[in-house]
N, C-alpha and C positions, 0 to 999 in steps of 0.2 A: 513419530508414531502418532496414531489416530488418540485421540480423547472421546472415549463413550459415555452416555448415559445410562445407568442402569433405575428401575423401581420396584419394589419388593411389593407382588401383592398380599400378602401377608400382612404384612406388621408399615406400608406405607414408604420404610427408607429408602432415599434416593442418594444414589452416588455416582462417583467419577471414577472410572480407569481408564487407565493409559495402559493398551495394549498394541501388537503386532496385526496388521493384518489377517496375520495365517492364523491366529487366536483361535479358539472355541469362547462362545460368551458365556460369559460367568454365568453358573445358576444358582448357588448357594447364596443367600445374604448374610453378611456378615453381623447382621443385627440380633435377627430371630433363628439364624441357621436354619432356615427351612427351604427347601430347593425350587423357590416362586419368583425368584427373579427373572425380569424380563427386559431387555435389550430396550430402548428409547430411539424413536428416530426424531433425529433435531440438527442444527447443522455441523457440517464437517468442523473437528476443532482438532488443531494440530499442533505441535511444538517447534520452533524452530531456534533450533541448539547448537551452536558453533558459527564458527567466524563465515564469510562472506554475504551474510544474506541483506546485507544494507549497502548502499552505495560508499559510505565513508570507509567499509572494511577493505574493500580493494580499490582504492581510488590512491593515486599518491601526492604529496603536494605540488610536483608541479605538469600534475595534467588540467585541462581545463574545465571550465564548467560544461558539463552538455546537457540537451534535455533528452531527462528517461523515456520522453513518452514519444518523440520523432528523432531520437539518434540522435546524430551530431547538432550541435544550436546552430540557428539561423543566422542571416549576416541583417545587424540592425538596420533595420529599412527607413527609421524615422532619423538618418542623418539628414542635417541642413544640407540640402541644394543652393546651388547660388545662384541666386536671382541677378539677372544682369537688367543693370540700371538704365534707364530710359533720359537722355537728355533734352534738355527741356531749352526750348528757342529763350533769346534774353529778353527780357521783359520791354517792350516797349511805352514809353510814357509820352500820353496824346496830350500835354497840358501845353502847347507853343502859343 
């Protein structure tokens, strides 16, 4: 459920509810009870209450790591290649 801000022009106080969408907004302030409250616009604030909303909540131990952000992980690309070695003629020595 959304989290609003409300301000009383009245008497100044500002507060928080947590209501339904389909809500009417508060108008009464609970401080001065005078019917001058007025809805805030600021960013969406929301709750998120109950199990799955994180990776560890439905992940089991033995699935593997993947990344959230491209699906399944890549296959490491910085594996050693094998460099194939170059032989080298035997040294010749011109000292006769």
């Amino acid at each position: 459920m959304p989290i609003y801000e409300y301000h009383c022009k009245s008497c100044g106080h500002d507060m928080e509810a947590i209501q339904k969408l389909s809500d009417d907004s508060l108008k009464v302030c609970p401080a001065c009870h005078k019917e001058t409250l007025s809805k805030l616009i600021s960013a969406a604030g929301f709750r998120l209450k109950g199990g799955g909303w994180y990776e560890t909540d439905f992940k089991g131990a033995k699935d593997k790591k993947r990344n959230l952000a491209g699906g399944e992980s890549k296959p490491d690309t910085t594996a050693a290649v094998p460099t194939p070695e170059v032989s080298k003629p035997p040294a010749t020595s011109s000292g006769d």
